[in-house]
C-alpha positions, 0 to 999 in steps of 0.5 A: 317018589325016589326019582324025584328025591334023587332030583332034589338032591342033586337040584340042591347039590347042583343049587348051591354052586350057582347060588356062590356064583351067583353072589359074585355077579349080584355084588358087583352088579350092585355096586357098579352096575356091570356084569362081569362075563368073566366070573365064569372063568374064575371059577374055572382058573379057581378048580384048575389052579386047587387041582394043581395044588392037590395033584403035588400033594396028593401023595405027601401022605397027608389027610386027603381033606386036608390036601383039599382044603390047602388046595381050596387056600391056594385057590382063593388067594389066585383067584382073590389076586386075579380078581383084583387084577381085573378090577384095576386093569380091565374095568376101572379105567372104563368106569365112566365110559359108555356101559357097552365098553365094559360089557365088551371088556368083559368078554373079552377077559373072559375069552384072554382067561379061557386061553390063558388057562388051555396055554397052562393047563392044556385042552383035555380034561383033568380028573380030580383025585378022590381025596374027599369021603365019597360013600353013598348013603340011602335015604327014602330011596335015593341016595347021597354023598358025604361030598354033596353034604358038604357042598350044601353045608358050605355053601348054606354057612359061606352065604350066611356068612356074607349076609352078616358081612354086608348087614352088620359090619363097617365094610358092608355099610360102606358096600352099601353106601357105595351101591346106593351112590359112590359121589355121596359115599364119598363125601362121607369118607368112602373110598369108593375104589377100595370098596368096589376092589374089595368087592371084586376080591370076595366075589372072586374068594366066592367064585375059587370056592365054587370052583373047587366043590364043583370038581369035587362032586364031578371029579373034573376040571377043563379049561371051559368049564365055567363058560356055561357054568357062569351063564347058569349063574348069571341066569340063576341071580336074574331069576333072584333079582340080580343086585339081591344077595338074598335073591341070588341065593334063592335063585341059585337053589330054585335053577338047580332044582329045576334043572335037576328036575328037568334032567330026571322027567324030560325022557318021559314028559317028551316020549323019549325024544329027549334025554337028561343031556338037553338039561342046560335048556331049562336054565336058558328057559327060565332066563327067557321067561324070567327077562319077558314076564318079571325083569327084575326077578323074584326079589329083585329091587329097583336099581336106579339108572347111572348116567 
Protein backbone atom coordinates (compact mmCIF):
# COMPACT_ATOMS: atom_id res chain seq x y z
CA UNK A 1 0.00 0.00 0.00
CA UNK A 2 2.62 2.67 0.53
CA UNK A 3 4.31 1.80 -2.55
CA UNK A 4 1.43 2.38 -4.10
CA UNK A 5 0.67 5.89 -2.48
CA UNK A 6 4.14 6.81 -3.09
CA UNK A 7 3.26 6.23 -7.00
CA UNK A 8 0.42 8.60 -6.93
CA UNK A 9 2.13 10.80 -5.55
CA UNK A 10 4.67 11.22 -7.35
CA UNK A 11 2.02 10.33 -10.58
CA UNK A 12 0.25 13.37 -9.45
CA UNK A 13 3.48 15.70 -8.99
CA UNK A 14 4.79 14.22 -12.39
CA UNK A 15 0.75 14.84 -13.85
CA UNK A 16 0.68 18.25 -13.09
CA UNK A 17 3.75 19.31 -15.30
CA UNK A 18 2.40 17.64 -18.61
CA UNK A 19 -1.19 18.78 -17.74
CA UNK A 20 0.43 22.70 -18.43
CA UNK A 21 2.13 21.53 -20.95
CA UNK A 22 -0.34 19.93 -22.45
CA UNK A 23 -2.40 23.27 -22.46
CA UNK A 24 0.05 24.80 -24.75
CA UNK A 25 -0.57 22.23 -27.64
CA UNK A 26 -4.56 21.84 -26.83
CA UNK A 27 -4.85 25.62 -27.20
CA UNK A 28 -3.06 26.23 -30.19
CA UNK A 29 -4.35 22.80 -31.90
CA UNK A 30 -7.80 24.29 -31.45
CA UNK A 31 -7.60 27.36 -32.86
CA UNK A 32 -5.02 26.55 -35.76
CA UNK A 33 -5.16 23.07 -36.05
CA UNK A 34 -1.45 22.52 -35.93
CA UNK A 35 0.81 21.04 -33.43
CA UNK A 36 3.41 22.99 -32.49
CA UNK A 37 6.78 20.35 -31.72
CA UNK A 38 8.56 23.10 -30.26
CA UNK A 39 6.56 23.48 -27.32
CA UNK A 40 8.86 21.09 -25.66
CA UNK A 41 11.87 23.39 -26.15
CA UNK A 42 10.03 26.14 -24.52
CA UNK A 43 9.89 24.68 -21.39
CA UNK A 44 13.43 23.80 -21.93
CA UNK A 45 14.49 27.60 -22.85
CA UNK A 46 11.98 28.43 -19.85
CA UNK A 47 13.92 26.21 -16.87
CA UNK A 48 17.30 27.22 -18.55
CA UNK A 49 16.65 30.94 -18.98
CA UNK A 50 15.12 30.90 -14.41
CA UNK A 51 18.10 28.76 -13.67
CA UNK A 52 20.17 31.42 -14.96
CA UNK A 53 18.40 34.10 -13.13
CA UNK A 54 18.52 32.24 -10.14
CA UNK A 55 22.19 31.23 -10.37
CA UNK A 56 23.10 35.42 -9.98
CA UNK A 57 20.88 35.75 -7.51
CA UNK A 58 21.32 33.13 -5.37
CA UNK A 59 23.66 34.68 -3.01
CA UNK A 60 22.21 38.18 -3.00
CA UNK A 61 21.01 37.39 0.37
CA UNK A 62 17.35 37.22 -0.69
CA UNK A 63 14.49 34.93 0.40
CA UNK A 64 15.34 31.70 -1.53
CA UNK A 65 11.56 31.53 -2.90
CA UNK A 66 11.71 34.93 -3.64
CA UNK A 67 14.76 34.30 -5.81
CA UNK A 68 12.68 31.48 -7.63
CA UNK A 69 9.71 33.43 -8.11
CA UNK A 70 11.86 36.73 -10.16
CA UNK A 71 13.53 33.65 -11.65
CA UNK A 72 9.91 32.20 -12.68
CA UNK A 73 9.20 36.12 -13.97
CA UNK A 74 11.85 36.48 -16.04
CA UNK A 75 11.29 33.14 -17.51
CA UNK A 76 7.77 33.61 -18.53
CA UNK A 77 8.56 36.87 -20.21
CA UNK A 78 11.43 35.20 -22.66
CA UNK A 79 9.38 32.42 -23.26
CA UNK A 80 6.09 34.84 -23.75
CA UNK A 81 8.66 36.94 -26.43
CA UNK A 82 9.72 33.65 -27.93
CA UNK A 83 6.64 32.25 -28.24
CA UNK A 84 5.51 35.15 -30.10
CA UNK A 85 8.38 35.03 -32.23
CA UNK A 86 7.82 31.93 -33.39
CA UNK A 87 4.22 32.43 -33.96
CA UNK A 88 5.03 35.41 -36.66
CA UNK A 89 8.08 33.94 -38.01
CA UNK A 90 8.00 30.62 -38.49
CA UNK A 91 3.95 29.62 -38.70
CA UNK A 92 1.93 32.68 -39.78
CA UNK A 93 3.44 32.93 -43.19
CA UNK A 94 2.51 28.92 -43.49
CA UNK A 95 -1.00 29.48 -42.29
CA UNK A 96 -2.79 28.73 -45.61
CA UNK A 97 -0.04 26.70 -46.93
CA UNK A 98 -0.48 22.52 -46.93
CA UNK A 99 -0.64 21.24 -43.12
CA UNK A 100 2.66 19.12 -43.66
CA UNK A 101 4.52 22.56 -44.10
CA UNK A 102 4.15 23.74 -40.59
CA UNK A 103 4.55 20.33 -39.30
CA UNK A 104 7.73 20.36 -40.96
CA UNK A 105 8.40 23.81 -39.50
CA UNK A 106 7.73 22.89 -36.42
CA UNK A 107 10.48 20.40 -35.89
CA UNK A 108 12.56 22.03 -37.27
CA UNK A 109 12.10 25.10 -34.75
CA UNK A 110 12.38 22.84 -32.35
CA UNK A 111 15.84 21.13 -33.46
CA UNK A 112 17.09 25.60 -34.13
CA UNK A 113 15.73 25.81 -30.16
CA UNK A 114 17.53 22.78 -29.01
CA UNK A 115 21.13 24.20 -30.67
CA UNK A 116 20.26 27.49 -29.75
CA UNK A 117 20.19 26.63 -26.07
CA UNK A 118 23.62 23.73 -26.27
CA UNK A 119 25.44 27.18 -27.94
CA UNK A 120 24.38 29.38 -24.55
CA UNK A 121 23.84 27.43 -22.18
CA UNK A 122 26.35 24.23 -23.10
CA UNK A 123 25.92 20.27 -23.13
CA UNK A 124 26.19 19.27 -19.64
CA UNK A 125 23.58 19.16 -16.99
CA UNK A 126 23.16 22.18 -14.63
CA UNK A 127 21.91 21.63 -11.26
CA UNK A 128 19.52 23.87 -9.95
CA UNK A 129 20.42 25.41 -6.25
CA UNK A 130 17.65 24.21 -3.50
CA UNK A 131 16.37 27.67 -2.68
CA UNK A 132 12.77 26.17 -2.28
CA UNK A 133 11.89 24.09 1.36
CA UNK A 134 12.48 20.54 0.39
CA UNK A 135 11.49 18.56 3.85
CA UNK A 136 9.98 15.31 3.42
CA UNK A 137 7.25 14.62 5.30
CA UNK A 138 5.26 11.17 5.92
CA UNK A 139 1.75 10.33 5.37
CA UNK A 140 0.35 6.55 5.50
CA UNK A 141 3.82 5.63 4.57
CA UNK A 142 5.07 7.30 1.95
CA UNK A 143 6.25 10.62 1.92
CA UNK A 144 6.05 13.94 0.05
CA UNK A 145 7.98 17.36 -0.40
CA UNK A 146 6.72 20.81 0.18
CA UNK A 147 7.92 21.29 -3.35
CA UNK A 148 5.71 18.56 -4.70
CA UNK A 149 2.70 20.35 -2.99
CA UNK A 150 3.37 23.26 -4.66
CA UNK A 151 3.74 21.89 -7.83
CA UNK A 152 0.36 20.43 -7.60
CA UNK A 153 -1.31 23.54 -5.83
CA UNK A 154 0.02 25.62 -8.71
CA UNK A 155 -0.58 23.84 -11.57
CA UNK A 156 -4.51 22.93 -9.93
CA UNK A 157 -4.93 27.16 -9.61
CA UNK A 158 -2.74 28.22 -12.95
CA UNK A 159 -5.47 25.37 -14.74
CA UNK A 160 -8.27 27.06 -13.05
CA UNK A 161 -7.27 30.02 -13.82
CA UNK A 162 -7.15 29.50 -17.60
CA UNK A 163 -10.69 27.73 -17.84
CA UNK A 164 -12.20 31.10 -16.28
CA UNK A 165 -9.93 33.03 -18.83
CA UNK A 166 -11.62 31.12 -21.88
CA UNK A 167 -15.25 30.57 -20.46
CA UNK A 168 -15.95 33.72 -18.96
CA UNK A 169 -13.89 36.57 -20.25
CA UNK A 170 -14.08 38.83 -23.48
CA UNK A 171 -10.59 37.16 -24.66
CA UNK A 172 -11.51 33.83 -24.30
CA UNK A 173 -14.81 34.50 -26.23
CA UNK A 174 -12.81 35.56 -29.00
CA UNK A 175 -10.46 32.43 -28.62
CA UNK A 176 -13.38 30.60 -29.23
CA UNK A 177 -14.70 32.34 -31.97
CA UNK A 178 -11.30 32.06 -33.49
CA UNK A 179 -11.35 27.93 -33.13
CA UNK A 180 -14.75 27.66 -34.09
CA UNK A 181 -14.01 30.00 -37.48
CA UNK A 182 -11.27 32.61 -37.99
CA UNK A 183 -13.61 34.05 -41.42
CA UNK A 184 -16.72 34.37 -39.51
CA UNK A 185 -15.00 35.86 -36.33
CA UNK A 186 -13.75 38.27 -38.19
CA UNK A 187 -16.41 39.66 -39.69
CA UNK A 188 -17.61 39.95 -36.33
CA UNK A 189 -14.75 42.36 -35.18
CA UNK A 190 -11.94 39.63 -34.39
CA UNK A 191 -8.57 40.09 -35.08
CA UNK A 192 -8.03 36.73 -35.51
CA UNK A 193 -3.80 37.33 -35.92
CA UNK A 194 -3.91 39.05 -32.40
CA UNK A 195 -6.15 36.11 -31.10
CA UNK A 196 -4.03 33.39 -32.05
CA UNK A 197 -0.49 35.41 -31.31
CA UNK A 198 -1.85 35.74 -27.83
CA UNK A 199 -2.70 32.30 -27.77
CA UNK A 200 0.78 31.35 -28.51
CA UNK A 201 2.22 34.07 -25.73
CA UNK A 202 0.00 32.03 -22.78
CA UNK A 203 0.95 28.81 -24.13
CA UNK A 204 4.37 29.47 -24.05
CA UNK A 205 3.59 31.68 -20.00
CA UNK A 206 2.20 28.05 -19.32
CA UNK A 207 5.06 26.22 -20.81
CA UNK A 208 8.21 28.86 -18.50
CA UNK A 209 5.88 27.76 -15.68
CA UNK A 210 6.13 24.07 -16.23
CA UNK A 211 9.75 24.46 -16.97
CA UNK A 212 10.62 26.13 -14.08
CA UNK A 213 8.56 23.41 -11.35
CA UNK A 214 10.05 20.68 -13.33
CA UNK A 215 13.74 21.45 -12.43
CA UNK A 216 12.76 22.31 -9.00
CA UNK A 217 11.37 19.08 -8.18
CA UNK A 218 14.58 17.16 -10.18
CA UNK A 219 17.04 20.01 -9.34
CA UNK A 220 18.35 19.82 -13.21
CA UNK A 221 18.21 21.59 -16.25
CA UNK A 222 19.77 20.34 -20.09
CA UNK A 223 19.53 21.73 -22.93
CA UNK A 224 17.17 18.22 -24.25
CA UNK A 225 15.33 18.35 -21.76
CA UNK A 226 12.00 18.80 -22.97
CA UNK A 227 12.36 17.11 -26.35
CA UNK A 228 10.62 13.71 -24.70
CA UNK A 229 9.36 15.96 -21.85
CA UNK A 230 6.99 17.68 -24.61
CA UNK A 231 6.22 14.24 -26.53
CA UNK A 232 4.92 13.19 -23.03
CA UNK A 233 2.73 15.95 -23.17
CA UNK A 234 1.45 15.96 -26.41
CA UNK A 235 0.81 12.20 -25.47
CA UNK A 236 -0.84 13.44 -22.29
CA UNK A 237 -3.53 16.10 -24.55
CA UNK A 238 -4.22 12.85 -27.13
CA UNK A 239 -5.41 10.99 -24.30
CA UNK A 240 -7.72 14.06 -23.33
CA UNK A 241 -9.06 14.82 -26.26
CA UNK A 242 -6.35 17.34 -28.01
CA UNK A 243 -8.46 20.64 -28.55
CA UNK A 244 -10.09 20.26 -24.79
CA UNK A 245 -8.72 22.15 -22.29
CA UNK A 246 -10.46 20.00 -19.68
CA UNK A 247 -9.03 17.04 -21.56
CA UNK A 248 -5.81 18.36 -21.38
CA UNK A 249 -5.69 18.51 -17.72
CA UNK A 250 -7.47 15.02 -17.05
CA UNK A 251 -4.93 13.67 -19.62
CA UNK A 252 -2.00 15.09 -17.85
CA UNK A 253 -2.81 13.67 -14.53
CA UNK A 254 -4.20 10.31 -15.87
CA UNK A 255 -0.26 9.80 -17.72
CA UNK A 256 1.59 10.76 -14.86
CA UNK A 257 -0.08 8.36 -12.74
CA UNK A 258 0.25 5.82 -14.99
CA UNK A 259 3.53 6.20 -15.57
CA UNK A 260 4.41 6.76 -12.09
CA UNK A 261 2.78 3.64 -11.49
CA UNK A 262 4.27 1.64 -14.13
CA UNK A 263 7.75 2.78 -12.89
CA UNK A 264 6.86 1.32 -9.20
CA UNK A 265 5.21 -2.32 -10.53
CA UNK A 266 7.15 -3.11 -13.69
CA UNK A 267 10.17 -5.04 -11.87
CA UNK A 268 7.86 -6.98 -10.36
CA UNK A 269 4.93 -7.51 -13.17
CA UNK A 270 8.17 -8.42 -15.43
CA UNK A 271 10.18 -10.94 -12.87
CA UNK A 272 12.96 -8.37 -12.71
CA UNK A 273 13.52 -7.94 -16.55
CA UNK A 274 12.68 -4.57 -16.44
CA UNK A 275 13.18 -1.72 -14.26
CA UNK A 276 11.66 1.93 -13.32
CA UNK A 277 14.10 3.22 -16.20
CA UNK A 278 11.63 1.77 -19.14
CA UNK A 279 9.22 4.23 -17.67
CA UNK A 280 8.93 6.30 -20.68
CA UNK A 281 7.05 3.07 -22.40
CA UNK A 282 4.01 3.31 -20.84
CA UNK A 283 3.24 6.98 -22.24
CA UNK A 284 4.20 6.25 -25.86
CA UNK A 285 1.96 2.91 -24.85
CA UNK A 286 -1.07 4.67 -23.86
CA UNK A 287 -0.37 7.14 -27.08
CA UNK A 288 -0.77 3.69 -29.36
CA UNK A 289 -3.57 2.74 -27.61
CA UNK A 290 -5.32 5.88 -27.44
CA UNK A 291 -4.63 6.62 -31.77
CA UNK A 292 -5.92 2.79 -32.36
CA UNK A 293 -9.37 2.37 -30.19
CA UNK A 294 -10.66 6.33 -29.33
CA UNK A 295 -8.77 8.83 -31.67
CA UNK A 296 -10.26 11.83 -30.37
CA UNK A 297 -9.49 10.59 -26.55
CA UNK A 298 -11.31 10.76 -23.52
CA UNK A 299 -13.05 14.12 -23.82
CA UNK A 300 -12.11 14.76 -27.11
CA UNK A 301 -14.49 16.83 -29.60
CA UNK A 302 -15.19 16.67 -33.15
CA UNK A 303 -13.00 19.26 -34.80
CA UNK A 304 -13.88 20.04 -38.24
CA UNK A 305 -11.60 19.78 -41.29
CA UNK A 306 -9.92 23.00 -42.38
CA UNK A 307 -9.29 23.41 -45.95
Amino acid sequence: MDIFLQQLINGLTLGSIYALVALGYTMVYGILGLINFAHGEVVMIGALSSLTIIRLLADSGLPGPVVVLIGLVFAVVVCMALGFTIERVAYRPLRNAPRLAPLITAIGVSIVLQQLAMLIWGRSYHSVPELLPADRHEIFGASYTEIQVIIVVVAAVTMAGLMLLVSRTRLGRAMRATAENPAIAGLMGVDANRIISLTFIIGSGLAALAGVLISANYGIAHYNMGFILGLKAFTAAVLGGIGNLAGAMVGGVLLGVIEALGAGYIGDLSGGIFGSAYQDVFAFFVLITVLVFRPSGLMGEKVSERA
